[in-house]
C-alpha positions in Angstrom: 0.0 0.0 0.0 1.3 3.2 -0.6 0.5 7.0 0.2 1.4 10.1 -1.9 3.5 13.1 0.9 4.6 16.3 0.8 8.4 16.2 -0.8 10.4 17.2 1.7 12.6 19.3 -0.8 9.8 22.0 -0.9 8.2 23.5 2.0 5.7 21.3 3.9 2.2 22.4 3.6 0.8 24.5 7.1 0.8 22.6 9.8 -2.2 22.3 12.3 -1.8 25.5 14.8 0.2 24.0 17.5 0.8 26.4 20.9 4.2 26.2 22.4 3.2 25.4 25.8 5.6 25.4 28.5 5.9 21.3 28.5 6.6 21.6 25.4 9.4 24.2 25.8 10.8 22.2 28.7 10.8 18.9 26.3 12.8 20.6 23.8 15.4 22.0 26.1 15.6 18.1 27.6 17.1 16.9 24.6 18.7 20.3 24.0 20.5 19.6 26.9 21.8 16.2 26.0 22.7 17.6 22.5 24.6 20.0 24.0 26.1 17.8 26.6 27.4 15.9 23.3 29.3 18.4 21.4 30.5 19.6 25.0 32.7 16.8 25.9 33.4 16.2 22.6 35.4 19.8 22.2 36.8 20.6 26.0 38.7 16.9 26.2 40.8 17.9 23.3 42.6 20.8 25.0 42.9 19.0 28.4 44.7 16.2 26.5 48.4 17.6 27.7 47.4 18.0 31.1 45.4 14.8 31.4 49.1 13.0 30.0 51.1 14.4 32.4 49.2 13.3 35.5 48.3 10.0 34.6 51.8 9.6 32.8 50.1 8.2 29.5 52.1 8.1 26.4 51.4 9.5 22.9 49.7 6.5 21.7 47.8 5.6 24.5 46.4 9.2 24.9 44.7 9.4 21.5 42.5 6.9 22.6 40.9 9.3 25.3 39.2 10.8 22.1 39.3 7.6 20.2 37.2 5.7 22.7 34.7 8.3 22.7 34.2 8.2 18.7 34.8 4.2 18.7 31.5 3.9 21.1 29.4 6.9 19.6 29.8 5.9 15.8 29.9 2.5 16.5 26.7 1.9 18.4 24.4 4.8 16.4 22.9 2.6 14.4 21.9 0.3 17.4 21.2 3.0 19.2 18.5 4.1 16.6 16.6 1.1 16.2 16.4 0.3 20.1 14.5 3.6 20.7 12.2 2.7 17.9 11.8 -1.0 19.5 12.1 -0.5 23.4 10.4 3.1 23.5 12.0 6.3 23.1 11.8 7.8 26.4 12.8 5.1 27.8 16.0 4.5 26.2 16.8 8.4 26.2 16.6 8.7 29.9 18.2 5.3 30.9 21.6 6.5 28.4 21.8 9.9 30.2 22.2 8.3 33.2 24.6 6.1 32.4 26.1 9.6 30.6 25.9 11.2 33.8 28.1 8.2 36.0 30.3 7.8 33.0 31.3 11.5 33.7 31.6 11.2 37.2 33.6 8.2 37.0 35.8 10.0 34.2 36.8 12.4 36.8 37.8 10.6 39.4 39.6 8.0 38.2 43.6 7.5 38.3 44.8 5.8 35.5 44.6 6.0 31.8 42.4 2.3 30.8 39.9 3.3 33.3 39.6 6.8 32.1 39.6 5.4 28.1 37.1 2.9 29.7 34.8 6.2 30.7 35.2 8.0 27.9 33.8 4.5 25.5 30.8 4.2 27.8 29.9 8.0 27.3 30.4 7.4 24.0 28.0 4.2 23.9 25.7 6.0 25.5 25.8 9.3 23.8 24.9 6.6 20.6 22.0 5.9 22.7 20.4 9.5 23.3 21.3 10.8 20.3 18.8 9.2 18.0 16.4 8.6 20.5 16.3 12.8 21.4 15.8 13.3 17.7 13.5 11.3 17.3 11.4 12.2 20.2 11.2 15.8 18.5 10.4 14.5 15.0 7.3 12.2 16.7 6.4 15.2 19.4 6.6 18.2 17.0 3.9 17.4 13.7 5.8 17.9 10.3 6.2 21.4 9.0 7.3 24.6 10.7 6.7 23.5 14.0 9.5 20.7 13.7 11.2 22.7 11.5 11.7 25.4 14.4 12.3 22.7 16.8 14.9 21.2 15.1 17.0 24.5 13.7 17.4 24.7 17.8 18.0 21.3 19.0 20.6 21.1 16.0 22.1 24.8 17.1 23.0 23.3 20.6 25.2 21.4 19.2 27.2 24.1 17.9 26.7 26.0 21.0 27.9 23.5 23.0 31.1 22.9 20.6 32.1 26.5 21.1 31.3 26.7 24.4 33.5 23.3 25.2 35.9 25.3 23.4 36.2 28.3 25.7 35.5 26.0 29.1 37.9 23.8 28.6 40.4 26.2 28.5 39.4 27.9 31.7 39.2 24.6 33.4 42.3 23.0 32.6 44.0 26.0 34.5 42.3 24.6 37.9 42.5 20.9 36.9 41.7 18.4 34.0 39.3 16.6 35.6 36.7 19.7 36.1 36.2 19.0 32.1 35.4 15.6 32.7 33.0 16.2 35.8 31.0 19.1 34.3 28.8 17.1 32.8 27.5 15.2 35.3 25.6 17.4 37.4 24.3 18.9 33.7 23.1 15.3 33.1 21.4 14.7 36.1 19.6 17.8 36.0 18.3 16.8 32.6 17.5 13.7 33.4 15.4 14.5 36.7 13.4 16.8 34.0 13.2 14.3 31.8 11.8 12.2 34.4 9.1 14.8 34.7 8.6 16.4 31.4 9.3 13.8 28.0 6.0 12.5 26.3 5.6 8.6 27.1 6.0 6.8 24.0 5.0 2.9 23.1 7.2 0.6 22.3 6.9 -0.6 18.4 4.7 -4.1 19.0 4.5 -5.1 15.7 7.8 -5.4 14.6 8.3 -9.3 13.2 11.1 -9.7 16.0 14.2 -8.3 17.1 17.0 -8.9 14.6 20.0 -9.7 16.8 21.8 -10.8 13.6 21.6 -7.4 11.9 22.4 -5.9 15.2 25.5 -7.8 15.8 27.0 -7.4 12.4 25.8 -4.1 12.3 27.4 -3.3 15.5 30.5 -5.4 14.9 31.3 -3.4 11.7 30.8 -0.1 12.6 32.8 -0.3 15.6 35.8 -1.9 13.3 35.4 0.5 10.7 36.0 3.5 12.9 38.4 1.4 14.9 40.8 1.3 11.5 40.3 4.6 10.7 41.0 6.1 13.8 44.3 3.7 13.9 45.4 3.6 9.9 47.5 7.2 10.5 49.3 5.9 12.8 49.7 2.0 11.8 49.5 3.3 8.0 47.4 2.9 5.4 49.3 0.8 3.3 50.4 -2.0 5.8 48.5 -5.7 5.8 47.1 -4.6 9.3 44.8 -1.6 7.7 44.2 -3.3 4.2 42.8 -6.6 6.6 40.5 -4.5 8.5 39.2 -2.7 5.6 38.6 -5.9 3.8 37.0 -7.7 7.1 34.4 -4.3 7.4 33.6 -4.7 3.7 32.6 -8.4 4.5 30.9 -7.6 8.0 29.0 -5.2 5.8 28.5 -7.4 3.0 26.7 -10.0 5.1 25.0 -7.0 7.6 23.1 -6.3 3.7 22.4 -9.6 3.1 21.4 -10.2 6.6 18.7 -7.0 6.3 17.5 -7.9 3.3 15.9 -11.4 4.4 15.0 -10.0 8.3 11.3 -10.0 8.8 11.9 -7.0 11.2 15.5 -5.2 10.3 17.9 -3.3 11.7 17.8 -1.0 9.1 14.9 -1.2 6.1 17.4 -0.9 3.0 14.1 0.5 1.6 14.6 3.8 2.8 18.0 4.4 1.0 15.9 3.9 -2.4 14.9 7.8 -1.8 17.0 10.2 -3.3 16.7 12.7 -1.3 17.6 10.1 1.9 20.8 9.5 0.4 21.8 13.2 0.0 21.3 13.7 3.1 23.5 11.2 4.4 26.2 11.5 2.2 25.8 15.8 3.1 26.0 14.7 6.4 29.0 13.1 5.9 30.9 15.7 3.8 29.4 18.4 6.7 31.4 17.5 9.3 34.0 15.7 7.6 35.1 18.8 6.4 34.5 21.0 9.5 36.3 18.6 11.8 39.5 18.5 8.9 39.1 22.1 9.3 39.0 22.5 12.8 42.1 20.3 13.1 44.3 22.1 10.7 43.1 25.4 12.3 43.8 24.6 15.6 47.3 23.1 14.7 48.4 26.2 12.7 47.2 28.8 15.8 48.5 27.2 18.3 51.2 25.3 16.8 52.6 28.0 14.6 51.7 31.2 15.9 52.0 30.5 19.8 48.4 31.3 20.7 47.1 30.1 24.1 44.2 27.3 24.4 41.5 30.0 25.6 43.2 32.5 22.8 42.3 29.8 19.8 39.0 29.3 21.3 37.6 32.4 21.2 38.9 32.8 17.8 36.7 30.0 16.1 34.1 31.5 18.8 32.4 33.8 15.7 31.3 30.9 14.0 29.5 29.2 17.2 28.0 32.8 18.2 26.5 33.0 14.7 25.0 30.4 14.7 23.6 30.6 18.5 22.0 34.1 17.1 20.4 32.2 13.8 19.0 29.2 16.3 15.3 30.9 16.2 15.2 32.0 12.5 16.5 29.2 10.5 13.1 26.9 10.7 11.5 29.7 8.8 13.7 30.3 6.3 13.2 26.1 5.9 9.5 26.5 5.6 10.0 29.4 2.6 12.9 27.8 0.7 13.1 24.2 1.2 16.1 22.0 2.1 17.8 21.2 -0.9 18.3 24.7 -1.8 19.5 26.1 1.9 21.9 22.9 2.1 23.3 23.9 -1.4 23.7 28.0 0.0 25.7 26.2 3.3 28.0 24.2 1.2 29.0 27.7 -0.7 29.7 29.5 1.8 31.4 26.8 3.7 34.0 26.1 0.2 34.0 30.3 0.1 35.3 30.4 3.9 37.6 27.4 4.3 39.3 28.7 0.6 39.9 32.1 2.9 41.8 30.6 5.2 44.5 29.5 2.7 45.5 33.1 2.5 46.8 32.9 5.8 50.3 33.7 6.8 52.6 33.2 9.8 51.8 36.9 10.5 48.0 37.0 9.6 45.6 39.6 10.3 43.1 37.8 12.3 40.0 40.8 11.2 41.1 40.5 7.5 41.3 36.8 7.0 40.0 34.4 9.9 37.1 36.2 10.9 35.9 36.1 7.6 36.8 33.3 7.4 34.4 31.8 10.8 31.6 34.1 10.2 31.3 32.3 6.2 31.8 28.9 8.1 29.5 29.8 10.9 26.7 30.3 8.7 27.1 27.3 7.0 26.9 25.7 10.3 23.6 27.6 10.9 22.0 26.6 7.3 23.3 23.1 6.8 23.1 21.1 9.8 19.6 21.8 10.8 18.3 21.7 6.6 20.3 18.3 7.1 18.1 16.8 10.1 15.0 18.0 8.4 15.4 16.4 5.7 16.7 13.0 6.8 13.2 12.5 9.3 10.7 14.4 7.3 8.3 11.3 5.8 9.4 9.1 8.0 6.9 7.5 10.1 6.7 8.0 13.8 8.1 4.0 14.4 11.0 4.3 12.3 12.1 7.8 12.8 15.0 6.5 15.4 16.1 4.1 12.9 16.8 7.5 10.3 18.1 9.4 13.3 21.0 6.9 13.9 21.7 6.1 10.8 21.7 10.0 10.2 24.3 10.8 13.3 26.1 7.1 11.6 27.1 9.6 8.8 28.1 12.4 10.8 30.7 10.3 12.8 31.5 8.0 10.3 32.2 11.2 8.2 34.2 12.9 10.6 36.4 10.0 11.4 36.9 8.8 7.9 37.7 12.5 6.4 40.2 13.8 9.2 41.7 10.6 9.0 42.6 11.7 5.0 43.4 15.0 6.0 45.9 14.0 8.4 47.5 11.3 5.9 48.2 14.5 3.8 49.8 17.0 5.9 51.8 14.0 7.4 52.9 12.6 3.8 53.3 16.4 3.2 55.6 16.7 6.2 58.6 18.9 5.3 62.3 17.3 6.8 63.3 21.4 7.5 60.1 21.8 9.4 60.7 25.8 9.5 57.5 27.2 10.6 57.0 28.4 6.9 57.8 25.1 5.4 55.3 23.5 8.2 52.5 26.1 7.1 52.9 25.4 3.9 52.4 21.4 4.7 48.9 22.4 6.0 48.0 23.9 2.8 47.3 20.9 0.8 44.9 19.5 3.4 43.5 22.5 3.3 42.5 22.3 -0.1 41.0 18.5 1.1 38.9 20.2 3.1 37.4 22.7 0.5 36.9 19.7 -2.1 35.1 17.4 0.2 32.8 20.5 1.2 32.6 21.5 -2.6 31.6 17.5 -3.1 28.8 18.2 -0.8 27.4 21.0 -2.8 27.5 19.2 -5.8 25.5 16.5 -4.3 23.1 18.7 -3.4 22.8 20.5 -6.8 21.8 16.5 -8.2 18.6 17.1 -5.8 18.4 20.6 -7.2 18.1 19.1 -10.8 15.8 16.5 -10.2 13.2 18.9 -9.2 13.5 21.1 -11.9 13.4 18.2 -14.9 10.5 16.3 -13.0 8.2 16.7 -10.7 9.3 14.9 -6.6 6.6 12.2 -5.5 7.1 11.6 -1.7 6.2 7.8 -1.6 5.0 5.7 1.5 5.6 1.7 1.7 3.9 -0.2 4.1 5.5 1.0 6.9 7.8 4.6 6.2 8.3 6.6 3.0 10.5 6.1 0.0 11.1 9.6 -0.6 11.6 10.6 -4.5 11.0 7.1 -5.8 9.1 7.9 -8.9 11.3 11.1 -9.8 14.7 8.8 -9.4 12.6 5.9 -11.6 13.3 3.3 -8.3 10.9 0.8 -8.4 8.7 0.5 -5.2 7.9 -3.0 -4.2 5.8 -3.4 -0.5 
């Protein structure tokens, strides 16, 4: 059976009037909060990284994977993470992972030796795969399709940024008392949130109907998301090249080979393969991955070349990529609407521009650079790229979807942002370090970082031109939103996909 929708690449038709009531203000700041929590510990571990080695006396190798064990649980378990909310109830899985969040922090602090804290910093990760698609997709079933959800996303999805910048600036205050305030903050944050939560997030039913639970799919699922990250996050340092990297790559491509096969028989998947037959699904993933692929290659580089090579402080670098954050903080309230008037596919494409326009800037700068002539432009372009992109990104990815599936889309969606962002800054790191000069002169050094500078612009300019396919496809044919049996197969007829139910 299937039901004609609204395309989610034009604006969604007006939705029932729907009163912000103060519950459902204090719902959206819940999740709010655990976004922001997120992108919080994500940012302020990275500058307490030297202080964090010389207390616990870790070395090089083993203090990577303080952020490594963060990424290997977050983009290893999304998917997972997804499908449980839709199967064990939403609420219910978002609350139970923030308080494991909150402990994880607690524990993080206190702790006086480097496996317990990498131990920490992997269950904050697990669960951080755990609340993420479940909080989006609490807002996508609470808030009806159109501007209401478009509103309420363009602010859940500008707390993230928020909380990067702000991660940014606290870390650097709090690594003058002691590393392990960064690692405590969150938890009283958590279990603030979560005693609201308690009180405030809709009940939701868990999915009854659902042919089973597919612990095949989530094994293999699990199993090769986790490795895949794992060998990017190691194939710097091991090298891509050697038999170690080339066997994990081949051993995720046959994990993932088998996970397809595996989907495609289950009565009750981890992941319907149906939904990746919409075309406008698939930009959004792939956008998602070439978003913050590129702004996490950028970020590094940026953060290497102002503190590395012009002797700025932790606090001084912060506040310097704080523009872009503050921009987008400002824009948190406005962005839905401009959704609703222009679509999607057309603010994603805008984004990408200015996000190639800003990070090409940057490669004017010098070892004496003018920071109001070349990197503030420079973060204000990338900051409102931020502001259009990420939220256009989530819309799109959950519009359509119905209410039982939308934490399945939600955690394959934050699968592409990690996945992304692991797999790109991996690349960009291969190149400045194959780039590496033997004279490393501060000039020759600068000029190392160039190259994966220019990475960074193509993978961003790769995400425009994805998003200029959408643009095409509605100007040479009309979009037909598609619904089979149980979600939507967005832009089947205008990408000539057969629909089978």
């Amino acid at each position: 059976m299937t039901t004609p929708l609204p395309s989610p690449a034009s604006p969604a038709p007006s939705a029932p009037a729907v009163r912000w009531t103060p519950r459902l203000w204090g719902t959206l700041l819940v999740l709010c909060a655990a976004m922001f929590l997120d992108a919080l510990d994500v940012s302020m571990v990275g500058v307490a990284l030297p202080s964090i080695a010389a207390d616990l006396d870790l070395s090089t190798s083993t203090l990577q994977w303080v952020v490594s064990g963060y990424i290997l649980g977050y983009g290893g378990l999304l998917l997972l993470g997804g499908r449980t909310a839709d199967l064990l109830g939403r609420r219910q899985v978002f609350l139970v992972a923030l308080g494991v969040f909150a402990l994880a922090s607690l524990l993080g602090g206190l702790v006086d030796s480097g496996p317990l804290l990498i131990a920490s910093r992997f269950i904050k990760g697990l669960s951080a795969a755990f609340t993420a698609p479940a909080g989006l997709s609490i807002i996508t079933t609470t808030f009806p399709e159109g501007p209401l959800r478009n509103r309420a996303l363009s602010i859940y999805t500008t707390c993230a940024a928020t909380g990067f910048s702000m991660g940014l600036v606290l870390s650097g205050l709090l690594t003058e008392a002691s590393w392990r305030l960064t690692m405590l903050l969150p938890a009283p944050i958590a279990l603030l949130a979560l005693a609201a939560g308690l009180k405030l997030l809709p009940r939701s039913a868990r999915e009854r109907d659902h042919n089973g639970y597919d612990v095949p799919g989530a094994v293999l699922g699990t199993a090769s998301m986790l490795l895949l990250v794992y060998t990017v996050v190691q194939a710097p340092q091991a090298g891509w090249a050697t038999v170690r990297t080339l066997l994990s790559f081949l051993a995720v491509a046959v994990l993932l080979t088998v996970f397809v096969l595996v989907e495609r028989r289950s009565p009750g998947p981890l992941i319907r393969l149906g939904v990746l037959r919409s075309g406008s699904q698939i930009r959004a993933q792939l956008g998602a991955m070439a978003f913050f692929g590129s702004y996490v290659g950028f970020q590094f580089l940026a953060t290497l070349y102002m503190q590395s090579l012009l002797g700025w402080s932790a606090l001084h670098t912060a506040l310097a990529f704080l523009p872009a954050g503050a921009l987008v903080a400002v824009s948190s309230t406005k962005v839905g609407a401009v959704v609703d008037r222009f679509g999607t596919p057309r603010l994603i494409a805008v984004g990408f521009a200015l996000m190639v326009v800003g990070y090409v800037l940057f490669l004017r700068v010098d070892l004496d650079p003018v920071y109001a002539a070349v990197i503030l432009p420079s973060m204000l372009l990338i900051g409102a790229a931020c502001a259009l992109v990420f939220p256009s990104l989530n819309i799109q990815a959950t519009n359509g979807v119905e209410d039982h599936e939308q934490g399945m889309v939600s955690g394959l969606l934050n699968t592409s942002v990690q996945v992304g962002g692991a797999i790109f800054l991996a690349v960009v790191t291969a190149v400045i370090t194959a780039g590496a000069p033997a004279d490393p002169t501060p000039q020759a050094v600068l000029d190392s970082y160039r190259p994966g500078l220019t990475v960074v612009a193509c993978i961003a300019a790769a995400g425009f031109l994805i998003t200029l396919t959408g643009l095409r496809t509605r100007r040479t044919r009309p979009s037909v939103v598609v619904a089979q049996s149980q979600t939507t197969l967005r832009e089947a007829e205008a990408d000539r996909v057969p629909v089978r139910d």
